[in-house]
N, C-alpha and C positions, 0 to 999 in steps of 0.2 A: 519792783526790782530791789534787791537785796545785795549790799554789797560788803566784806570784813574786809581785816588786812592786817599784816603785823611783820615785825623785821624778822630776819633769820641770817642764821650764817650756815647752812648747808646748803650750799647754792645746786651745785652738779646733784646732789641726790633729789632735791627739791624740784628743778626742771626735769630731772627723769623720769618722775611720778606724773608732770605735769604732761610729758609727752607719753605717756602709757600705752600701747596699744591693746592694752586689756582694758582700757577705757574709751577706747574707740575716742584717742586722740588725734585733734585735727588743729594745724598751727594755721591759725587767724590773725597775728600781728607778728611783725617784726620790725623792730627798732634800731639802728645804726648797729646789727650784727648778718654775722654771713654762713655762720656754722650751719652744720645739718646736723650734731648730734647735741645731746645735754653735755659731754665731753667739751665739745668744742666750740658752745654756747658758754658755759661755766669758764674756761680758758682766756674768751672774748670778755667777760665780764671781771677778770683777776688786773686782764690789764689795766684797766683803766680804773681798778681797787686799790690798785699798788698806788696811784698818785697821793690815796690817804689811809695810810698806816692805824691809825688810830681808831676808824671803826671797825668795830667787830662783827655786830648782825650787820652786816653792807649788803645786803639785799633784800628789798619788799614782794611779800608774798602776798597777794589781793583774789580774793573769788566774787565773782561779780553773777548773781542767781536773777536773771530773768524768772516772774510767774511761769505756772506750767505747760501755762493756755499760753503764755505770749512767745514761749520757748518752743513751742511745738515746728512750728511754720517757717522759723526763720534760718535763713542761709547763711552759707560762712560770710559770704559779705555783709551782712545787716552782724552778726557776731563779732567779726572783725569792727565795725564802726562802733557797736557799742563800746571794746576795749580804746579803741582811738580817744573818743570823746569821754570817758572814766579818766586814760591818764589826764587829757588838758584837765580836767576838771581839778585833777589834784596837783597839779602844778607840774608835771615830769617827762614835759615835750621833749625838754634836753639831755635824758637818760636811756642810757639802752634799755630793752624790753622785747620781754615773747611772752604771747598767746596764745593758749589752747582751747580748744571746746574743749567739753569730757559731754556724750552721748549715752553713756554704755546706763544710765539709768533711764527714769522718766522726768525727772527736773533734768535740763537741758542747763548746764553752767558754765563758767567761762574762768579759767585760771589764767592769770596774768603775775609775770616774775620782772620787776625790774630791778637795776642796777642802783642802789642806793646814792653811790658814789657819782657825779653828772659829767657829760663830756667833757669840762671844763675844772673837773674835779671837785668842786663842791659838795659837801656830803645834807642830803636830805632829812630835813628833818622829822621826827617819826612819832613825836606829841603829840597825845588825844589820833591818831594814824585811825582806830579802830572808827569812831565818832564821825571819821571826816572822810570815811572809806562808804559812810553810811549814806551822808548826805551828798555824796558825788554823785552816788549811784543812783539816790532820787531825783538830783539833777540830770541827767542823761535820761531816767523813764520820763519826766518831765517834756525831755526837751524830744523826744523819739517819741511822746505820746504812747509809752507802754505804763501798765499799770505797775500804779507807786504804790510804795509801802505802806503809805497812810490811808491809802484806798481799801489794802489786806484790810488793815488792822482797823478800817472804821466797819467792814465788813463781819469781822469777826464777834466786835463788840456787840451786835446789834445780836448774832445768832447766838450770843451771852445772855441778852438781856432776854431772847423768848427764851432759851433754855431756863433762865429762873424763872418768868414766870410760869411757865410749866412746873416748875416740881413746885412752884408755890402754892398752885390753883390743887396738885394733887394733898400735898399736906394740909390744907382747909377743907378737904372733901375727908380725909381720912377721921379729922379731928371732930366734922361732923359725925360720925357711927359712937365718939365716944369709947376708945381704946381704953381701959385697964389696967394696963401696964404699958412701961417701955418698950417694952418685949414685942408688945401685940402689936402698939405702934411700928415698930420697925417692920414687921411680918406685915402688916397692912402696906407699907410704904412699898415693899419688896413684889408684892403682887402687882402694885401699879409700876415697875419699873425703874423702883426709885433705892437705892442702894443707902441705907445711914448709918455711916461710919464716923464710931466714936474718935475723939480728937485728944490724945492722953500728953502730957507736960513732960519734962525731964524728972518732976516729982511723982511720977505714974499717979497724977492726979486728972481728972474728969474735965476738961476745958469748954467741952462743947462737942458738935456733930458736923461732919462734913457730909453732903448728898449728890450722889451720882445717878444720873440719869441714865 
């Protein structure tokens, strides 16, 4: 699970998108607010902006990407809980807050808007916000047993490492026939599926080869 975030100050445009019905939006959380529109969501969220003057983005915007196998299956309440346990994780029990799904593709995600500013007025700190938006989200796949990010990316690495040695075992089979030129090698590599694409400098100087599989 995959999770960003970063402040804003267009709140009412911000929750209108998040409530979309061209995105086959569906509200999964709601936090000390009572509105039914992004109107009167954005309204509930001024008040309790007005106690501090002095922030300007006074509202965090968060998308939280369950995988697409673990997004498939789950209901608004298992979406709803994700959003729940996202805020504790980042510290913002005492802040208003709404969530949405968005369904309208095939990654099933979750847009979450809250009030920067806290019930009690306190304005939220939004430091490293992106970093900590990351490791929330891992803690909540963690703790729900959905697959984590380092799970993708250990996954990924490995289908890296056959990809090279696949073009490696081709480029050694190629270099056995004994190419002639550049030219030929490339035309040799290109019949086995192997793409090599020269690497040129800001000096349109010759760097090296990049190869695509």
């Amino acid at each position: 699970m995959i999770g960003k975030g970063h402040s804003i100050s267009r709140t009412r445009e911000s929750i209108a998108y998040g409530w979309s019905q061209e995105k086959d939006a569906e509200v999964v959380l709601k936090e000390f607010l009572a509105g039914d529109t992004p109107q009167e969501i954005a309204e509930e969220f001024k008040i309790i902006q007005s106690q501090n003057n002095r922030c300007i983005n006074n509202t965090l915007s968060f998308v939280v990407s369950p995988t697409i196998e673990d997004g498939k299956n789950m209901t608004r309440k298992d979406l709803g809980e994700i959003a729940k346990r996202f805020l504790k994780e980042m510290n913002l029990k005492n802040h208003q807050a709404i969530s949405f799904v968005h369904r309208d593709k095939e990654h099933t995600h979750i847009h979450i808007y809250v009030n920067r500013i806290s019930m009690t007025g306190e304005m939220y700190k939004d430091n490293f916000i992106g970093k900590r938006s990351q490791i929330a989200a891992d803690n909540v796949a963690r703790l729900m047993g959905l697959t984590r990010v380092r799970e993708i990316q250990k996954e990924r690495l490995q289908e890296l490492k056959q990809h090279r040695r696949e073009v490696q075992n081709i480029h050694e089979r190629v270099l056995q026939v004994r190419p002639k030129s550049l030219d030929e090698y490339i035309k040799r590599m290109q019949e086995h599926r192997v793409t090599v694409i020269p690497s040129i400098n800001k000096s349109n100087q010759l760097q090296g080869f990049r190869f695509e599989l």
